[in-house]
C-alpha positions as CSV (number, residue, x, y, z in Angstrom):
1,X,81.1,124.5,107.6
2,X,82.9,121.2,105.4
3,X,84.5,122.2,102.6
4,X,84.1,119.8,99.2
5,X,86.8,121.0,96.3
6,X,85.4,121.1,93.0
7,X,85.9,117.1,91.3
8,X,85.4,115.3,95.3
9,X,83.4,112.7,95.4
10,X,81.4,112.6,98.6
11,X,78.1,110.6,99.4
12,X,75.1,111.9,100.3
13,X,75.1,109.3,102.7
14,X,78.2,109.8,104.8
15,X,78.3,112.0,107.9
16,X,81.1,115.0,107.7
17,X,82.2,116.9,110.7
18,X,82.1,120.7,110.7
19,X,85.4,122.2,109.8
20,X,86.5,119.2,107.5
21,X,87.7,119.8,103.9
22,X,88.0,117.1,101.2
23,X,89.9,118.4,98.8
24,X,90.1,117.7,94.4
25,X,89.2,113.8,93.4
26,X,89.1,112.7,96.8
27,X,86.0,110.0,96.9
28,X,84.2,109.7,100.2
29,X,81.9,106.6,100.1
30,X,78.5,105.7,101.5
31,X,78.2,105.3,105.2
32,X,81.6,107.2,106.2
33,X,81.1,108.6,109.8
34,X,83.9,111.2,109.6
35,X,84.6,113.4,112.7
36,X,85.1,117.2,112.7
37,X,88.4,119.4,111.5
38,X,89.5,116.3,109.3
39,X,91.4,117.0,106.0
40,X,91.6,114.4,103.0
41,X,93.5,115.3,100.2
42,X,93.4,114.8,96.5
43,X,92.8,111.7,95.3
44,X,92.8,110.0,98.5
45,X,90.2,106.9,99.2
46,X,87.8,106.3,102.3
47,X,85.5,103.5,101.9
48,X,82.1,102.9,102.8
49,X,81.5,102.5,106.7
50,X,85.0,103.8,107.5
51,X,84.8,105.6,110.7
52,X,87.2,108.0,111.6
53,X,87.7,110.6,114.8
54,X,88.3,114.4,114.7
55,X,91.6,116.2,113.4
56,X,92.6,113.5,111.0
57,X,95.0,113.6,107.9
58,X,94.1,111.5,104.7
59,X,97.5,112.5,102.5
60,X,96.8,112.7,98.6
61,X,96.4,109.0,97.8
62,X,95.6,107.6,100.9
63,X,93.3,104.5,100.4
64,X,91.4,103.9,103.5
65,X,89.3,100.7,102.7
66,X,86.5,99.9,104.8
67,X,86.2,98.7,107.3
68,X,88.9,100.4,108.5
69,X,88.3,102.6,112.1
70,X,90.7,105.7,112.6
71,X,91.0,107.0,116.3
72,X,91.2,110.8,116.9
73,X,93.9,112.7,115.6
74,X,94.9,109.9,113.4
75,X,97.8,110.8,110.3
76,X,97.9,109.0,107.1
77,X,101.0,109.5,104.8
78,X,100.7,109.7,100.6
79,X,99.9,107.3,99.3
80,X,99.3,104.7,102.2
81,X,97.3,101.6,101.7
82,X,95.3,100.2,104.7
83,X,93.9,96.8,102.9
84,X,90.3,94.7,103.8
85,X,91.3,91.1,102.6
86,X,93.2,88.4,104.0
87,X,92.7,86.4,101.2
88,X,92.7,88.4,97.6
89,X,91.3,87.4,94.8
90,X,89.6,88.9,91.5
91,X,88.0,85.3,91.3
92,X,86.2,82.1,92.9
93,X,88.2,78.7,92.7
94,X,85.8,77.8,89.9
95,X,87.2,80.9,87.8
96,X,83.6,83.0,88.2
97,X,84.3,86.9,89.1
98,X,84.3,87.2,92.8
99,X,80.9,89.7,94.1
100,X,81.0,91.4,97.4
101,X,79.3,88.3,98.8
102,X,81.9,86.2,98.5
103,X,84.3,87.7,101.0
104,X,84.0,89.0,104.2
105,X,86.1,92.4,104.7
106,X,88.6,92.7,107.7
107,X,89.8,96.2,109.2
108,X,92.9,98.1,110.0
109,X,92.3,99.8,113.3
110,X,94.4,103.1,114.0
111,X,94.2,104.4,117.7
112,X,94.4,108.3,118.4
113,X,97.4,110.0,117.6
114,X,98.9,107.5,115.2
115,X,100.7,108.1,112.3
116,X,102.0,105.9,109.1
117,X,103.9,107.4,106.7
118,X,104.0,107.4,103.0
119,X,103.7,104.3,101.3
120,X,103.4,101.9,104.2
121,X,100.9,99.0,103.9
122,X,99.1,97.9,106.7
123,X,97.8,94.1,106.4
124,X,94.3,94.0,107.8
125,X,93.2,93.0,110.5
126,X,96.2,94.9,112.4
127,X,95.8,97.6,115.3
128,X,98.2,100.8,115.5
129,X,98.6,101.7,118.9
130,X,98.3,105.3,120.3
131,X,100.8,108.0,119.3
132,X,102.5,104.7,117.3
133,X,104.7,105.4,114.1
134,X,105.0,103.6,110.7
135,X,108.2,104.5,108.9
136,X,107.6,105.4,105.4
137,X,107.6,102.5,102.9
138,X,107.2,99.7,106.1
139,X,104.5,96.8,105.6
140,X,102.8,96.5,109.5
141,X,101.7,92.6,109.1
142,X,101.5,92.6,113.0
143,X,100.2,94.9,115.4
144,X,102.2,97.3,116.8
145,X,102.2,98.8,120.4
146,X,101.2,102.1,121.6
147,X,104.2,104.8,121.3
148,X,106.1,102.3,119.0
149,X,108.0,103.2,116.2
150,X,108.1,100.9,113.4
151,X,109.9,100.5,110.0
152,X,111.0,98.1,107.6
153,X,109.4,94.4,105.5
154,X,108.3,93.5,107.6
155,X,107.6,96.1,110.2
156,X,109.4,95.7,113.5
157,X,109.9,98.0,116.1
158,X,113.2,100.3,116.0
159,X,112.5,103.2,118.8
160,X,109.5,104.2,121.3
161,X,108.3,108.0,120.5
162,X,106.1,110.0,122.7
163,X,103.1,111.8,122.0
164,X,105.1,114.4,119.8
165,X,106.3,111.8,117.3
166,X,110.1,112.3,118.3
167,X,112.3,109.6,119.3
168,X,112.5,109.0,123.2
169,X,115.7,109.2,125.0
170,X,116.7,106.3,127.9
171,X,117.2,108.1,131.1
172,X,117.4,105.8,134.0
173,X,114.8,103.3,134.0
174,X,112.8,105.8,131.8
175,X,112.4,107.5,128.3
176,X,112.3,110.7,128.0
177,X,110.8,112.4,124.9
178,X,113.9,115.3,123.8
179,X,111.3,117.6,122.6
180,X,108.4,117.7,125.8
181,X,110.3,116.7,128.8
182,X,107.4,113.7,129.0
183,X,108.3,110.5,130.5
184,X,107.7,106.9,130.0
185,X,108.5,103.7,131.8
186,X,108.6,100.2,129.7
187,X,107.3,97.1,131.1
188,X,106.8,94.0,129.5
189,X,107.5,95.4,126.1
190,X,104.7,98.4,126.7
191,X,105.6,102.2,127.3
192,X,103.6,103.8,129.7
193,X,103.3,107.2,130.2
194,X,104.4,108.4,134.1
195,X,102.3,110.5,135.6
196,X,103.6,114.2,136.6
């Protein structure tokens, strides 16, 4: 069953998983393909034709504009902004108000496991890798590896983490998550996961 709180906004025309809950002032737009246990909190944003997997968090606030594609999974902080235009503008060169014909939205694409904390900014078109991290308040103008963790303006990477969002440990010639026991091997700026 999807829960909708009393004051969410939610299309007729967007497709809800079972077990997802929107909660108070959240607006879900036309065409949304959202997957099943997801949660969006109040006042968050998901615009029309985003797609997103099962299990993910919208935080209060969250504006996911379209056409943004969320793996499975996926964790949005309060208040995070992923944006649809390279070029911004409330008007044309000649001064006339701009329509949705005169721009051609571009995507922020989040790969399972992800997670951006509050207040970050991702500048579309980027890709998060899997089980990546955004620090809290960092701007992603680029995209960012699988397993990296990445902070600051703009965002670089600082640490790898492993699937359970903790910072990895050098062992050797490998990183070892603290909190698992999983390891990884880096190569050519990529962390692979090493088979058991």
């Amino acid at each position: 069953m999807v829960f909708i709180a009393p004051g969410a906004d939610v299309s007729t025309e967007a497709a809800i998983g079972e077990g997802t809950k929107i909660w108070h002032l959240a607006q879900v737009r036309e065409g949304v393909q959202m997957g099943r246990d997801c949660i969006i909190g109040r006042g968050a944003y998901v615009g029309p034709g985003v797609v997103m997997g099962d299990n993910c968090k919208v935080q209060n606030y969250g504006l996911v504009y379209e056409p943004a594609v969320l793996g499975n999974g996926v964790f949005i902080g309060p208040a995070v902004v992923l944006t649809n235009d390279t070029y911004p503008r409330a008007v044309t060169p000649d001064g006339e108000l701009k329509s949705a014909h005169d721009w051609t939205p571009v995507g922020v694409t989040i790969r399972d496991g992800a997670s951006i904390g509050a207040r970050a900014v991702c500048i579309a078109p980027v890709t998060i890798g899997r089980w990546a991290t955004v620090a809290a308040g960092a701007v992603v103008t680029k995209d960012v590896p699988d397993f990296a963790l990445v902070a600051g303006v703009p965002a670089r990477r600082i640490r790898w983490v492993g699937r359970a969002g903790v910072p990895l440990e050098a062992e050797g010639d490998e990183w070892v998550c603290p909190e698992t026991g999983a390891r990884y091997r880096e190569e050519n700026d990529e962390l692979r996961e090493v088979s058991a």
